[in-house]
Each structure stands twice: as structure tokens, then as C-alpha cells.
C-alpha positions in Angstrom: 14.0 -20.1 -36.9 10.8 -21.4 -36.2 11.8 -23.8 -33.7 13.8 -21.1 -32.2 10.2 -19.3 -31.5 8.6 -21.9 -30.3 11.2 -22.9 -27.6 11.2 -19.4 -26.5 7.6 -19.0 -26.6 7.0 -21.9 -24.7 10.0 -21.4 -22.2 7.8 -18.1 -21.7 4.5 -19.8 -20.8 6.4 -21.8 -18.2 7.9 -18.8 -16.6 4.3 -17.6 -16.5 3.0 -20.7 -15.4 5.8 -21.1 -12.4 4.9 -17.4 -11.4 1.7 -18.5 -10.9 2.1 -21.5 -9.6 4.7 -20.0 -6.6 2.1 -17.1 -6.2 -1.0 -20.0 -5.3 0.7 -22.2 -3.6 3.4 -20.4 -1.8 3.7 -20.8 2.2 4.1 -17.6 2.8 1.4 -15.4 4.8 -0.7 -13.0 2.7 -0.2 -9.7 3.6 -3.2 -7.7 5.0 -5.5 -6.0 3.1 -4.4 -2.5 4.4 -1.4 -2.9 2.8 -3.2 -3.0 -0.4 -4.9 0.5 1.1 -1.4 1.5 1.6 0.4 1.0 -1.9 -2.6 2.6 -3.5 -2.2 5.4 -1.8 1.4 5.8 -2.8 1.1 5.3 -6.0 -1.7 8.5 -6.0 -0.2 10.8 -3.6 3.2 12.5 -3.0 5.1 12.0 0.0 4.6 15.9 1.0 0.7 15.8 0.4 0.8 12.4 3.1 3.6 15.0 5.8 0.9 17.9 5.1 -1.8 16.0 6.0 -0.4 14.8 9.0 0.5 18.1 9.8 -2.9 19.3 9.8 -4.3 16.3 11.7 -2.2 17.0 14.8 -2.4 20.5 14.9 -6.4 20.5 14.5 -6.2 17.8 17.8 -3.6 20.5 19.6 -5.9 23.2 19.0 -9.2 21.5 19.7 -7.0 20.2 23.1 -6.5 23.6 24.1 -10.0 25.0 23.1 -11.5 22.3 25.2 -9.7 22.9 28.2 -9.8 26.7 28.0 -13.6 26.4 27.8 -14.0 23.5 30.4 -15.9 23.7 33.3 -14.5 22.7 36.5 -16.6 20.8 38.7 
């Protein structure tokens, strides 16, 4: 039994020790830091919360849109 532990506990740490290695030395381009930003966010915030404030966003620029060229001077 003991054996049995120690082969699987070792198979374990080179599992580990693969992951790691494939995660340093791996070819593949990083990804950039604002996805980082990104899957933060979504792990914080609902999908609704992000579609509200987009919502808000572009309807504060409409309205500031028409309220600058209602009060506009034309030259």
C-alpha cells in the first residue's frame, strides 16, 4: 500500500511539474494584460450589470450629442 502512495504521489508532482514546465516554456504568445482586466471583470459582474452599463454609456453620449447641437452656435 505504501508503494501504491508513493507512485501516485509522485506521478502527482510530475503532473505538477509538466504543467509548469508547458506553462514557462511554452511557444505560445502571452495574452495581453487586458484580458486579465477582462476575466476579472466577469468573474465580479453579471452579464446584465456589463448590457446596463453600456446602455447608459451610449445614451448619456446621444443625449449630450443632441444637447450640444441644440445649444451650438453657428458661426
Amino acid at each position: 500500500m505504501k508503494d501504491d502512495r508513493s507512485v501516485k504521489n509522485t506521478r502527482a508532482e510530475m503532473e505538477i511539474a509538466k504543467r509548469q514546465s508547458e506553462k514557462t516554456f511554452s511557444r505560445e504568445p502571452k495574452q495581453p494584460g487586458r484580458y486579465k482586466v477582462y476575466d476579472k471583470i466577469k468573474d465580479h459582474v453579471s452579464l446584465r450589470t456589463v448590457d446596463t452599463v453600456i446602455i447608459i454609456t451610449a445614451a448619456l453620449i446621444v443625449i449630450l450629442l443632441v444637447v450640444g447641437i441644440a445649444t451650438g452656435n453657428p458661426r
